[in-house]
C-alpha positions as a Python dict, from the first residue, in 0.01 Angstrom:
ca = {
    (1, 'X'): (0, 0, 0),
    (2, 'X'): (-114, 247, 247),
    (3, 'X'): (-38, 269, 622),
    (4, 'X'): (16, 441, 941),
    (5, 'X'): (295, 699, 885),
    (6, 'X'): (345, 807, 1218),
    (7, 'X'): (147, 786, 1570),
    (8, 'X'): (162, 985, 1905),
    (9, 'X'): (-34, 1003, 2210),
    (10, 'X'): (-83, 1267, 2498),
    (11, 'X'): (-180, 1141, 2837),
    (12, 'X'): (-246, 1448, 3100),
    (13, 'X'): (38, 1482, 3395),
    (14, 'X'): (-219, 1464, 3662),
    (15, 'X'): (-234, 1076, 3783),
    (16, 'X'): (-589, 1071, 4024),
    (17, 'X'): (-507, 779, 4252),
    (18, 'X'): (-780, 501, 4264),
    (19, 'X'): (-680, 466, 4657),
    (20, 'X'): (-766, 820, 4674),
    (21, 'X'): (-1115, 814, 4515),
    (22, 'X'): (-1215, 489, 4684),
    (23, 'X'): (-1116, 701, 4987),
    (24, 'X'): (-1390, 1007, 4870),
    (25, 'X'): (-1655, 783, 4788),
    (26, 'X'): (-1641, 445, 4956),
    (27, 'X'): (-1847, 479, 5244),
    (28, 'X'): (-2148, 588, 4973),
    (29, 'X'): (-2036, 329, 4629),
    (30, 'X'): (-1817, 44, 4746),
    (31, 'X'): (-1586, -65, 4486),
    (32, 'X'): (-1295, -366, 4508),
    (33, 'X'): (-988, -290, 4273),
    (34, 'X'): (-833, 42, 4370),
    (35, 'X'): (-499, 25, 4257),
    (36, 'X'): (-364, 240, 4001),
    (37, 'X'): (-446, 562, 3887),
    (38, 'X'): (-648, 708, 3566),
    (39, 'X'): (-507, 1008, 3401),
    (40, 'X'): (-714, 1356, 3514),
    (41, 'X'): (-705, 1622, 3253),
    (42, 'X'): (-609, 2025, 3395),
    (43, 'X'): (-884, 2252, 3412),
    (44, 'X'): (-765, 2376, 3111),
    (45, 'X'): (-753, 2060, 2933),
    (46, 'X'): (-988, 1934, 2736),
    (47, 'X'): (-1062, 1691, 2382),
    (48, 'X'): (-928, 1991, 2180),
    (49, 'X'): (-635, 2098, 2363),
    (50, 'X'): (-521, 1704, 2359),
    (51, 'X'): (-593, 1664, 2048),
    (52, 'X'): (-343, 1915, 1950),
    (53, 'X'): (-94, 1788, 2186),
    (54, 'X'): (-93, 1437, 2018),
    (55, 'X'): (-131, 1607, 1662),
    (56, 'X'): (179, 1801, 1729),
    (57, 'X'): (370, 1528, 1844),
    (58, 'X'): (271, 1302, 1547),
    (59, 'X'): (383, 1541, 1309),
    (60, 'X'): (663, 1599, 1448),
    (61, 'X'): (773, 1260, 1343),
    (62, 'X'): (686, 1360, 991),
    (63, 'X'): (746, 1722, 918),
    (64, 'X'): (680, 1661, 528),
    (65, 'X'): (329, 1571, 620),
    (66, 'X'): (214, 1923, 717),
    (67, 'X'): (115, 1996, 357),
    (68, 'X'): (108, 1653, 218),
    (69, 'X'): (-222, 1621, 453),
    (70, 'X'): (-566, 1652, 272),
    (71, 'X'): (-836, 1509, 500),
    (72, 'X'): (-832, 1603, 893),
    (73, 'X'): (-1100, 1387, 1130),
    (74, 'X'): (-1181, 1447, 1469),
    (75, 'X'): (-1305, 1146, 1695),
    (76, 'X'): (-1441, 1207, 2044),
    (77, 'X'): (-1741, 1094, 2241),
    (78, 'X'): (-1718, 1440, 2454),
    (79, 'X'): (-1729, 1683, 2188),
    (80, 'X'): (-1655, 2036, 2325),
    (81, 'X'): (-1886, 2209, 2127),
    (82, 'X'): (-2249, 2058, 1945),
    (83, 'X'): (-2124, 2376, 1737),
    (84, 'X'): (-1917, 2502, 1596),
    (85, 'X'): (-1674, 2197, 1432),
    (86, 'X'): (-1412, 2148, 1661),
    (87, 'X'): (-1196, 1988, 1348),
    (88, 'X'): (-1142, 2322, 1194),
    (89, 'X'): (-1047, 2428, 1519),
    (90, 'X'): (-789, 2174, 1534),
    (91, 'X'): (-645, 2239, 1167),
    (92, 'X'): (-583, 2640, 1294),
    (93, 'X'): (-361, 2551, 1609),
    (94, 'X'): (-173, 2327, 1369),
    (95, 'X'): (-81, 2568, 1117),
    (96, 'X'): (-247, 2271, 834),
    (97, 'X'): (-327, 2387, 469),
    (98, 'X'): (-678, 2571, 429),
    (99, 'X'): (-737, 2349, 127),
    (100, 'X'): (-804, 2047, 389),
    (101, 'X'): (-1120, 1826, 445),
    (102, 'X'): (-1198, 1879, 809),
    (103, 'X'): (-1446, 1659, 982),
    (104, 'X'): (-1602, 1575, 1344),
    (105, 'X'): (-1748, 1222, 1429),
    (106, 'X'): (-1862, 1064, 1786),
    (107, 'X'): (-2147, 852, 1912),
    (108, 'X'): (-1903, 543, 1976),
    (109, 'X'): (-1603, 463, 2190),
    (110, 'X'): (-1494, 335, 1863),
    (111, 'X'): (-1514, 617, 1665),
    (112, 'X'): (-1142, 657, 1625),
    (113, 'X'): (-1116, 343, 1508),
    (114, 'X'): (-1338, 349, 1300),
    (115, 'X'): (-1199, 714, 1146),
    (116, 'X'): (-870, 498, 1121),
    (117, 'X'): (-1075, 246, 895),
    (118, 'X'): (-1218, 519, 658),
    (119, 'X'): (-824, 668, 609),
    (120, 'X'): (-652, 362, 549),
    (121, 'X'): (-900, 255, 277),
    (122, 'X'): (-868, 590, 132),
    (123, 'X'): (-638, 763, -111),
    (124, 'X'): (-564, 1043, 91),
    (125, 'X'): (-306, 1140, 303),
    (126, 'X'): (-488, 1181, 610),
    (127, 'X'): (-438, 1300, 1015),
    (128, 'X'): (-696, 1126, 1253),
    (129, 'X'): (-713, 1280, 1577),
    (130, 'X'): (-891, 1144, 1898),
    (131, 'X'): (-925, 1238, 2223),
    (132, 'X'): (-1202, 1161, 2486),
    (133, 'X'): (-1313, 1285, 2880),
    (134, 'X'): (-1538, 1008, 2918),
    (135, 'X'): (-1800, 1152, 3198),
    (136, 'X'): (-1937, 923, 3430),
    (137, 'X'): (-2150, 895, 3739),
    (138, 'X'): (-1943, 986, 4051),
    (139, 'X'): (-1866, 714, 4257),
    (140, 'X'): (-1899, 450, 3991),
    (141, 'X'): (-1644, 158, 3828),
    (142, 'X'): (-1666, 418, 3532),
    (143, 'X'): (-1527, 681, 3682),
    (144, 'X'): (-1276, 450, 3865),
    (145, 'X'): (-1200, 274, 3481),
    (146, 'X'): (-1222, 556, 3233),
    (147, 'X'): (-937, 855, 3196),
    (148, 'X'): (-856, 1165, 2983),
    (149, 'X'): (-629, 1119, 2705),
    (150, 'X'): (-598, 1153, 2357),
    (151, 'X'): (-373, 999, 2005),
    (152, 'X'): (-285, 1139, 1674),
    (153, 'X'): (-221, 896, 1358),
    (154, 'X'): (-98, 1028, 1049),
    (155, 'X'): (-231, 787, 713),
    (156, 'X'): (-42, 755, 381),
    (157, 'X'): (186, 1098, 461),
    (158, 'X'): (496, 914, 373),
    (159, 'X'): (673, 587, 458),
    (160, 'X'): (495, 341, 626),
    (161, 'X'): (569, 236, 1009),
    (162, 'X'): (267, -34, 971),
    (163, 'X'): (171, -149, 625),
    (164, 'X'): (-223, -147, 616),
    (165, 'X'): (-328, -556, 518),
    (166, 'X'): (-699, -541, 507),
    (167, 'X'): (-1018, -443, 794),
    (168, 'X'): (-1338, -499, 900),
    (169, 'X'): (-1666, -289, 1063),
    (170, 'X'): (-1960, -437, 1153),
    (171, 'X'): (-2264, -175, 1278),
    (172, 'X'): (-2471, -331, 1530),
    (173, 'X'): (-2803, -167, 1775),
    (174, 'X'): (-2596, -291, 2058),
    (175, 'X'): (-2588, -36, 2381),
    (176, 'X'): (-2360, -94, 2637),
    (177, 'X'): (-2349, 271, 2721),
    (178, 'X'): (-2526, 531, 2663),
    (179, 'X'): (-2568, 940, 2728),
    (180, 'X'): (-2884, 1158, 2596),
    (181, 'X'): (-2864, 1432, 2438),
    (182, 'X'): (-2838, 1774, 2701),
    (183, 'X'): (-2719, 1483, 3015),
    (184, 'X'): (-2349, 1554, 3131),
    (185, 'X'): (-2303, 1182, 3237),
    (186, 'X'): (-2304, 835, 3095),
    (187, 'X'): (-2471, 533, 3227),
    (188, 'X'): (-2320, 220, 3153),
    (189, 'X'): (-2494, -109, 3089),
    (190, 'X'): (-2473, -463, 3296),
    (191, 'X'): (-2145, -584, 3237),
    (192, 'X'): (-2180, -950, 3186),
    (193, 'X'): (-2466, -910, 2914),
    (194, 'X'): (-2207, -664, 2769),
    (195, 'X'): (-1912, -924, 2771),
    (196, 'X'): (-2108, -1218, 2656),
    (197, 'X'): (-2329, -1065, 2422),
    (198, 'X'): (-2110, -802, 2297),
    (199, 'X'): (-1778, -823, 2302),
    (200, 'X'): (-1747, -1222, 2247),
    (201, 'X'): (-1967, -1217, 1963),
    (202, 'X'): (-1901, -899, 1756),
    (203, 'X'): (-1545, -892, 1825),
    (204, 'X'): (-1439, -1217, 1702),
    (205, 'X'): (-1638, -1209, 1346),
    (206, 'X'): (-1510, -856, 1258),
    (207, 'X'): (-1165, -991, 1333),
    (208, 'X'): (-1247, -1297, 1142),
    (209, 'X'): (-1328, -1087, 848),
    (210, 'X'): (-1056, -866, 863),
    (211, 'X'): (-807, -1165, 811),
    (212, 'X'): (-1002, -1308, 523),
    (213, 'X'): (-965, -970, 352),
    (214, 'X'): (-612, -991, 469),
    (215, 'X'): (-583, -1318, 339),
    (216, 'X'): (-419, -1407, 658),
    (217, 'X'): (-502, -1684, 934),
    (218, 'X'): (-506, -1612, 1327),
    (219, 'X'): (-162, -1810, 1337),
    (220, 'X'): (-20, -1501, 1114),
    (221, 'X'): (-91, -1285, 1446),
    (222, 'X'): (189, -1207, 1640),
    (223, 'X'): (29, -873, 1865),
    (224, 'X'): (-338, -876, 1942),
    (225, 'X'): (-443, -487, 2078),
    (226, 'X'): (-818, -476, 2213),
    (227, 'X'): (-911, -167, 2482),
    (228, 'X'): (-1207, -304, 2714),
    (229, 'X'): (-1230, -197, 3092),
    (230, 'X'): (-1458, -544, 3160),
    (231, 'X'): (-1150, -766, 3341),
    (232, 'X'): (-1073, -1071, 3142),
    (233, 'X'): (-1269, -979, 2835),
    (234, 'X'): (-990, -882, 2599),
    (235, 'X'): (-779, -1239, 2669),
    (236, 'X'): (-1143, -1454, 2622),
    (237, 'X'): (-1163, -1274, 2290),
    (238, 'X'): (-840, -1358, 2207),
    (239, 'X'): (-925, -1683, 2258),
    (240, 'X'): (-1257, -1673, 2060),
    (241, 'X'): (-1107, -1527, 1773),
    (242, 'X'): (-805, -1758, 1801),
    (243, 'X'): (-531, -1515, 1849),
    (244, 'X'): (-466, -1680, 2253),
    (245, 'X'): (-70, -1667, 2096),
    (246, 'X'): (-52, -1359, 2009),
    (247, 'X'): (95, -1120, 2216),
    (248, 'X'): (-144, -933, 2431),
    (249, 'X'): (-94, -541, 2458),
    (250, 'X'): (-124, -377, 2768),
    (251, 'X'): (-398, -278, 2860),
    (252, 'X'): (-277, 48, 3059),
    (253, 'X'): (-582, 26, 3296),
    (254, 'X'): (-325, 86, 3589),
    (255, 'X'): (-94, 290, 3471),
    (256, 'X'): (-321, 574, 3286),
    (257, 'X'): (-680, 432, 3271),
    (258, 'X'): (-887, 375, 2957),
    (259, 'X'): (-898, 671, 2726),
    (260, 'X'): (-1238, 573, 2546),
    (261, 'X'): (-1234, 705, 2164),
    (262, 'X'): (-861, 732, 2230),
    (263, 'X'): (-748, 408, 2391),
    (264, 'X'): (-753, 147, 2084),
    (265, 'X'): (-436, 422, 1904),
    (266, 'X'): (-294, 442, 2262),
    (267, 'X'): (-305, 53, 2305),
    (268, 'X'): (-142, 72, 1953),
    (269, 'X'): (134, 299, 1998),
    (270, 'X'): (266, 130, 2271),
    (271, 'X'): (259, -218, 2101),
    (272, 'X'): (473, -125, 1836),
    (273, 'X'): (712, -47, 2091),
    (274, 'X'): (777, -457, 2090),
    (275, 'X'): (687, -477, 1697),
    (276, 'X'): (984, -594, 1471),
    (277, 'X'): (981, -561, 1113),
    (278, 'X'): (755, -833, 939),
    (279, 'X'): (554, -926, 1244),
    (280, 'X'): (153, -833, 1213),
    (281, 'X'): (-113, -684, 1454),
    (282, 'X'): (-473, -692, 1484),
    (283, 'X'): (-592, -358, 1639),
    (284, 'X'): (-968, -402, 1754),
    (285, 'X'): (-1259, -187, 1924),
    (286, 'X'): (-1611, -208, 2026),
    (287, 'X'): (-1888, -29, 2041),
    (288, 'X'): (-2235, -58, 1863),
    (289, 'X'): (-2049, -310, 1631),
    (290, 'X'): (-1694, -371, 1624),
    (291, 'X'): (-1355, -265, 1400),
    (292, 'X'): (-1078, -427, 1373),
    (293, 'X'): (-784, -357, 1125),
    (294, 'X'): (-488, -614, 1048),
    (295, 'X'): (-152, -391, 1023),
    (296, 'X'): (238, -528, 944),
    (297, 'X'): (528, -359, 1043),
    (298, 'X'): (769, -269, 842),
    (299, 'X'): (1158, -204, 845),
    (300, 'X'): (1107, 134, 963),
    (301, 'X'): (945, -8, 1285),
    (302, 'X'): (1303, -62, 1394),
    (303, 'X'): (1388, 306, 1457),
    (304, 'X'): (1021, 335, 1611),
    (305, 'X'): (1118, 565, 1946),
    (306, 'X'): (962, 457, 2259),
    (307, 'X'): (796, 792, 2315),
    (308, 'X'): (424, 657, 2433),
    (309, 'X'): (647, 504, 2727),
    (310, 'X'): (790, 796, 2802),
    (311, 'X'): (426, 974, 2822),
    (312, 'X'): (286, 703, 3027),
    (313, 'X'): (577, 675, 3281),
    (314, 'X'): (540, 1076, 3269),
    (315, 'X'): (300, 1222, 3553),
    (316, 'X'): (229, 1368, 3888),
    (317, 'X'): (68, 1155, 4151),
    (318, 'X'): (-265, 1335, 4266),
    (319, 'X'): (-464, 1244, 4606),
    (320, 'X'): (-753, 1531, 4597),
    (321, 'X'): (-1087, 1379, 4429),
    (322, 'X'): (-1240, 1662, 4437),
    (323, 'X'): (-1012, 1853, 4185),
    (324, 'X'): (-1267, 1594, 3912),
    (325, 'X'): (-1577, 1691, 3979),
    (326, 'X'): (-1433, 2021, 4004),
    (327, 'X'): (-1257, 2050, 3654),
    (328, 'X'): (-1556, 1874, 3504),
    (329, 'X'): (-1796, 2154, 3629),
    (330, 'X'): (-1986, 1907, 3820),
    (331, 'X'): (-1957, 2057, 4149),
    (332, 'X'): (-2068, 2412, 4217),
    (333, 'X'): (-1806, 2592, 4408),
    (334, 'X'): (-1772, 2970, 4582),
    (335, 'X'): (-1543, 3154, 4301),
    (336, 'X'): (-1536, 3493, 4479),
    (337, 'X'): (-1585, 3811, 4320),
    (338, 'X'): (-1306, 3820, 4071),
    (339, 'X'): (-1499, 3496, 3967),
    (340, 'X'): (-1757, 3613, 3854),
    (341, 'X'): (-1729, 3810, 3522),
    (342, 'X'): (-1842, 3731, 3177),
    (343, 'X'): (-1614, 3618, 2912),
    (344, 'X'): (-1655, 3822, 2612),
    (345, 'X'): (-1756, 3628, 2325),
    (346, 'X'): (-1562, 3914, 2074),
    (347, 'X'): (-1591, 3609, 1745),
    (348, 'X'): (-1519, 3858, 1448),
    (349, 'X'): (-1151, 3950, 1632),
    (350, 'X'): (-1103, 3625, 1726),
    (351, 'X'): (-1147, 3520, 1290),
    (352, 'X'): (-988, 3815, 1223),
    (353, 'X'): (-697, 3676, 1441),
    (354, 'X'): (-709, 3337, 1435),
    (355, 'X'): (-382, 3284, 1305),
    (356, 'X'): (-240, 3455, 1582),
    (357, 'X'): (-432, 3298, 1829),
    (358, 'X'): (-526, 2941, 1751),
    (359, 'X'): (-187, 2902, 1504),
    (360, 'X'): (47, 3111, 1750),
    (361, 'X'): (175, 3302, 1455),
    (362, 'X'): (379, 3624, 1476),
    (363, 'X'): (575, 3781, 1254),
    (364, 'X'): (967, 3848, 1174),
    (365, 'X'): (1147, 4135, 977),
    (366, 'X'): (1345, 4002, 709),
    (367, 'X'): (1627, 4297, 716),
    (368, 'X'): (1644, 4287, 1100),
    (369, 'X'): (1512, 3938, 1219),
    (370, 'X'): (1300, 4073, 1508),
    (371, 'X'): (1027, 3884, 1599),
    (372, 'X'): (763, 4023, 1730),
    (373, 'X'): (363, 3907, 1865),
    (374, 'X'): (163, 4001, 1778),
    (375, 'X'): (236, 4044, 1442),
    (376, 'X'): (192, 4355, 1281),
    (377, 'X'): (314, 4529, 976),
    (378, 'X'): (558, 4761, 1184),
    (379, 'X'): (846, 4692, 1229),
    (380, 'X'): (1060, 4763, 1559),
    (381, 'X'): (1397, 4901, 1559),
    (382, 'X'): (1623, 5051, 1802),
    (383, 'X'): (1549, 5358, 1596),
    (384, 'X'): (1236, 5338, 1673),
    (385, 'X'): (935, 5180, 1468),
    (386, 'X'): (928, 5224, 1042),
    (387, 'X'): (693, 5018, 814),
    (388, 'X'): (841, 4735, 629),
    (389, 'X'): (694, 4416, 500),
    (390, 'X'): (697, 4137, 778),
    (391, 'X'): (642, 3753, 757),
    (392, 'X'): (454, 3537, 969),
    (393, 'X'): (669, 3339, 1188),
    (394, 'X'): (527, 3034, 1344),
    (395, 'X'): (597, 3093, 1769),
    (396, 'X'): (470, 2722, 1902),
    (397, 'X'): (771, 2479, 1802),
    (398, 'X'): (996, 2771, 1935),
    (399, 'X'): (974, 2792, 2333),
    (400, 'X'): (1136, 3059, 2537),
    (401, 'X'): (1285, 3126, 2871),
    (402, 'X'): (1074, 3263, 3172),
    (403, 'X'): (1158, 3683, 3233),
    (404, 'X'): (921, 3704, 3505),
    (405, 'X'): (727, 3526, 3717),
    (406, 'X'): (402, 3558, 3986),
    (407, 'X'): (180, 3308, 4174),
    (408, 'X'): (-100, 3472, 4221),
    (409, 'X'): (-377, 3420, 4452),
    (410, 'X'): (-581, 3668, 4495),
    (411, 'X'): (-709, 3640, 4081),
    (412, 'X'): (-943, 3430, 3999),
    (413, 'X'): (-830, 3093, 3938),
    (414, 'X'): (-984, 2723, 3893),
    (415, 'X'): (-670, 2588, 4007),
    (416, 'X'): (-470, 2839, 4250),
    (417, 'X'): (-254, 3032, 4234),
    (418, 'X'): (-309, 3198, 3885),
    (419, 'X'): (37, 3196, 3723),
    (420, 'X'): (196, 3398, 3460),
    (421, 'X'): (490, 3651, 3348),
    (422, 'X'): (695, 3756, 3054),
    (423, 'X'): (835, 3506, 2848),
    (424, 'X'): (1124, 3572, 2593),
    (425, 'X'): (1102, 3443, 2306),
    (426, 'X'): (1381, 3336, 2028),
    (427, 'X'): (1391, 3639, 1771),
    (428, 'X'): (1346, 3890, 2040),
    (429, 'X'): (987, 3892, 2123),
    (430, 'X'): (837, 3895, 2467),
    (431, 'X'): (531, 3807, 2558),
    (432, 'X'): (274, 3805, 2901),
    (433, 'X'): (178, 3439, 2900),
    (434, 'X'): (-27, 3231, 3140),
    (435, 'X'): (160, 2909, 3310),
    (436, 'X'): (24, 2613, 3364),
    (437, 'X'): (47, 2253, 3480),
    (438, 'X'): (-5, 2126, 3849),
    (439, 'X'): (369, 2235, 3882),
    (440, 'X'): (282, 2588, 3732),
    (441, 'X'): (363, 2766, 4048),
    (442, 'X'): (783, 2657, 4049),
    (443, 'X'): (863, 2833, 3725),
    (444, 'X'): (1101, 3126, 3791),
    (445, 'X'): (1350, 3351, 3619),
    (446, 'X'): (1569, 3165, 3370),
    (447, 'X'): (1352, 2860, 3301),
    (448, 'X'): (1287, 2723, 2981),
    (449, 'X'): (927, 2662, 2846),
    (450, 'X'): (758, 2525, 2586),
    (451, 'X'): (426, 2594, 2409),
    (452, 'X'): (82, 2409, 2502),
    (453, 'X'): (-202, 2478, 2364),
    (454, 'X'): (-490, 2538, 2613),
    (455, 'X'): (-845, 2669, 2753),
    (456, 'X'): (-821, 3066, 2753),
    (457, 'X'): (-1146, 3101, 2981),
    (458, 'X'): (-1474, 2982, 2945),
    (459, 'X'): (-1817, 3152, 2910),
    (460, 'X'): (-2044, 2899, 3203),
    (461, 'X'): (-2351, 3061, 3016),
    (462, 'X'): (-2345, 3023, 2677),
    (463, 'X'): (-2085, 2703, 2725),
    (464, 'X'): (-1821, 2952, 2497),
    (465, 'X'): (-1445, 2857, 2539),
    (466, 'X'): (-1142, 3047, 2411),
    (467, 'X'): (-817, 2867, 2366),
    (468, 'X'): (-474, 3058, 2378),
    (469, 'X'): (-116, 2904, 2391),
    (470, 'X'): (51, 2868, 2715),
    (471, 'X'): (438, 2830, 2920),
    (472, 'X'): (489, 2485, 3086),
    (473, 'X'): (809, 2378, 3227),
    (474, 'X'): (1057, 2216, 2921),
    (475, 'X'): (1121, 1954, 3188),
    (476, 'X'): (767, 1872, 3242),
    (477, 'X'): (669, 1726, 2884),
    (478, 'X'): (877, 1379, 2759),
    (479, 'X'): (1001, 1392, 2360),
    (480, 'X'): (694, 1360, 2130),
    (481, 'X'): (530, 1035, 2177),
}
C-alpha cells in the first residue's frame, strides 16, 4: 500500500508580531486578537525558494528517493511566475532526474492537498511541494491570519511513515476567497456564510466518504488535522463529522500563522509528532470543495524526529510592519541611485548554466580532488592550470566557512546592509557569495554556513527573477524538518 515516505516543512525566521501590526494599522482597521505572530518571508524569499527549502529537507530523510522520484507537483496559490513553470524550476535546484513529470497547480488553498490526493492514488513515486504568500488587503484579519511558509511530502519513495487507507474530493462553486486575474490582493468572503455553509457542510461528507473508502468508522480516528483561520470552525467540524475524540492538531495560528496551500502538510507534520504506530489520522482542507485523506502510522512513526518543532520554535521576533508591504512590493519606496538599474534578463546563459546556478553544481578533479565553481574543464594545480576531465560535484549539501566578510550600506539593498564575502568551500573552492537572513550582518571570519537557495534580483518591469544560492549562519537553520 502506498504512503507518505517522508515530510518536511520550512517556516521563514522572521516572526511579524500581531501586537506590532495592530500597532501600524489600528487607528485605520480595528481588529481584537493580536497575539502571536505569523511567519514573514525575507525579501528574498518567496514560493520557490521555500519550496526548495522544504524539498531539501524532505529528502534528506530519504536520500534513495532522489532518483526513485518520477512525478514532481508544485502547489501554490501565489505562483511566482504565470510563465514559465515554476516546477521545472524546482526539479533544477534539487539536482532531480530529467526523466521526471513536472507539474504546477493553484486556484485553491487546497491545492496541496489535493496534489497529495492525486500521488497517493497513483503508482508513482512522487515529491509534492507547496508553498504559499497568501496576499491580502493591508490592515485586514487576513493579513493578521495568513503567513509565508511552505512543506515537502515525498509519496511511495520507500517505506512508509503513514500507510495511505483511502480519500475523498468533492469540487464545489463555493467562493470564500477570491483574487482576479492581474490584482495583487485577495478579498475574502463573510465569514459566517463561509463557516456554516462551507466548511460544516463540505467538510464533514468528504470526510464521511473518505472513511467508507477506508472502510473505517469516526471511532477508528485517533488525530483529526483541519487548517481554517475562522476560530472554532475546525473543533465544530470535528464534531459534525464525529471525530469530537480525536485528537485535535494544532492549529499553529499563534505560533507561525496559517500557511494557505501549505498549512494542511504543516498541520500534518507536526501531528505525527504525537502519532504512535497503528493509530490513524484524517488530514482535511477546504476550498471550492473539500479533501480529506485517512492515513495510519506505521512502526517507522516511532523514529519520526521532531524536526517541524524545531522549525516552528525557530525564529526571530520582528516589530517593523512596514518591512511587509515592503517585501511584498506593495509600497513604493526611494531606492537611490544604485537602485535603480535593470536586471539583465541574459536566459540562454542562464540554460546554458543552469546546473550551475539553479543545481549549485561545480566540479572536482579526480587525480587532485580540487573543487572548483564554477566548473570548468580546467583543472587547477599549484603548477598552474592543465586540461583534464572534471566531474560535477554537487556544492549545496556541502556548506563552508566565512573568509571574508562586509556589511555594506552604501549598495543597493531591500534589506540593509547588503552582505557578502568569500566563502571556502570543502574541496578547496572559494567563492563571492551573498549573505542573508535578518541576522546576515553578524557573520564574520571563521563562521560556518550553509546553502539556501534564494532570489538573485528581480527585474520590477518585466516581473523577471533570478535565483542563486546563498551563506546563512549554520546556527540559524534547525535539522531538516
Amino acid at each position: 500500500m502506498t504512503g507518505i515516505t517522508a515530510i518536511a516543512i520550512h517556516l521563514p525566521r522572521l516572526r511579524l508580531q500581531r501586537a506590532s501590526m495592530a500597532a501600524a494599522m489600528d487607528w485605520l482597521c480595528p481588529r481584537s486578537d493580536t497575539r502571536g505572530a505569523r511567519t514573514l518571508a525575507f525579501w528574498d524569499e518567496d514560493p520557490v525558494s521555500m519550496g526548495v527549502a522544504a524539498a531539501r529537507a524532505c529528502l534528506d530523510q530519504a536520500p534513495q528517493a532522489r532518483t526513485a522520484v518520477r512525478a514532481l507537483t508544485f502547489a501554490t496559490t501565489t505562483p511566482v511566475f504565470a510563465e514559465p513553470q515554476q516546477a521545472s524550476l524546482l526539479c533544477a535546484a534539487l539536482r532531480l532526474p530529467e526523466a521526471i513529470r513536472t507539474q504546477d497547480v493553484g486556484g485553491t488553498m487546497r491545492c496541496g492537498l489535493l496534489a497529495l490526493h492525486a500521488a497517493l492514488e497513483g503508482s508513482d513515486p512522487a515529491l509534492l511541494i507547496a508553498a504559499d504568500m497568501p496576499s491580502n488587503t493591508p490592515g485586514g484579519l487576513a493579513e493578521l491570519r495568513y503567513s509565508d511558509g511552505g512543506a515537502g511530502v515525498l509519496v511511495g519513495a520507500g517505506p512508509n511513515l503513514l500507510a495511505y487507507r483511502g480519500g475523498a474530493s468533492l469540487s464545489a462553486p463555493f467562493i470564500e476567497r477570491y483574487r482576479g486575474a492581474g490584482h495583487a490582493l485577495a478579498t475574502e468572503w463573510e465569514e459566517r456564510w463561509v463557516r456554516e455553509e462551507g466548511f460544516l457542510d463540505l467538510v464533514p461528507r468528504a470526510i464521511s466518504e473518505a472513511l467508507d473508502r477506508a472502510q473505517l468508522s469516526p471511532a477508528d480516528i485517533q488525530h483529526f488535522v483541519l487548517p481554517c483561520v475562522i476560530p472554532g470552525a475546525a473543533k465544530a467540524v470535528a464534531q459534525a463529522a464525529g471525530l469530537s475524540h480525536a485528537k485535535m492538531a494544532h492549529p499553529l495560528d499563534l505560533e507561525c500563522g496559517d500557511t494557505g496551500t501549505a498549512h494542511a502538510l504543516v498541520m500534518l507534520a507536526r501531528a505525527m509528532e504525537d502519532m504512535r504506530p497503528g493509530e490513524r489520522l484524517v488530514v482535511a482542507q477546504f476550498g471550492q470543495g473539500a479533501t480529506a485523506l485517512v492515513l495510519e502510522a506505521t512502526a517507522a512513526i516511532a523514529g519520526f524526529a521532531p524536526a517541524a518543532s524545531a522549525m516552528i520554535d525557530t525564529g526571530i521576533a520582528e516589530t517593523n510592519y512596514l518591512k511587509l508591504p515592503i517585501f511584498r512590493g506593495l509600497l513604493p519606496w526611494e531606492r537611490g541611485l544604485r537602485g535603480r538599474l535593470p536586471v539583465s534578463e541574459a536566459l540562454t546563459t542562464a540554460y546554458r548554466n543552469s546546473q550551475a546556478l539553479l543545481g549549485f553544481v561545480g566540479s572536482r578533479s579526480p587525480e587532485t580532488g580540487q573543487v572548483q565553481f564554477p566548473p570548468s574543464r580546467l583543472a587547477v594545480a599549484e603548477a598552474g592550470f592543465f586540461a583534464e576531465p572534471q566531474e560535477p560535484w554537487p556544492l549545496a549539501d556541502l556548506g563552508g566557512t566565512v573568509a571574508t566578510a562586509t556589511a555594506d550600506r552604501l549598495a543597493f539593498s531591500r534589506s540593509p546592509p547588503n552582505c557578502y564575502g568569500l566563502v571556502d568551500i570543502p574541496g578547496g573552492a572559494r567563492l563571492m557569495m551573498d549573505f542573508t537572513d535578518p541576522d546576515a550582518a553578524r557573520l564574520g571570519p571563521g563562521d560556518a554556513v550553509r546553502f539556501v537557495f534564494r532570489i538573485k534580483d528581480m527585474d520590477e518591469r518585466t516581473g523577471h527573477r533570478r535565483y542563486f544560492w546563498k551563506a546563512v549562519a549554520a546556527s540559524a537553520l534547525p535539522a531538516a524538518a
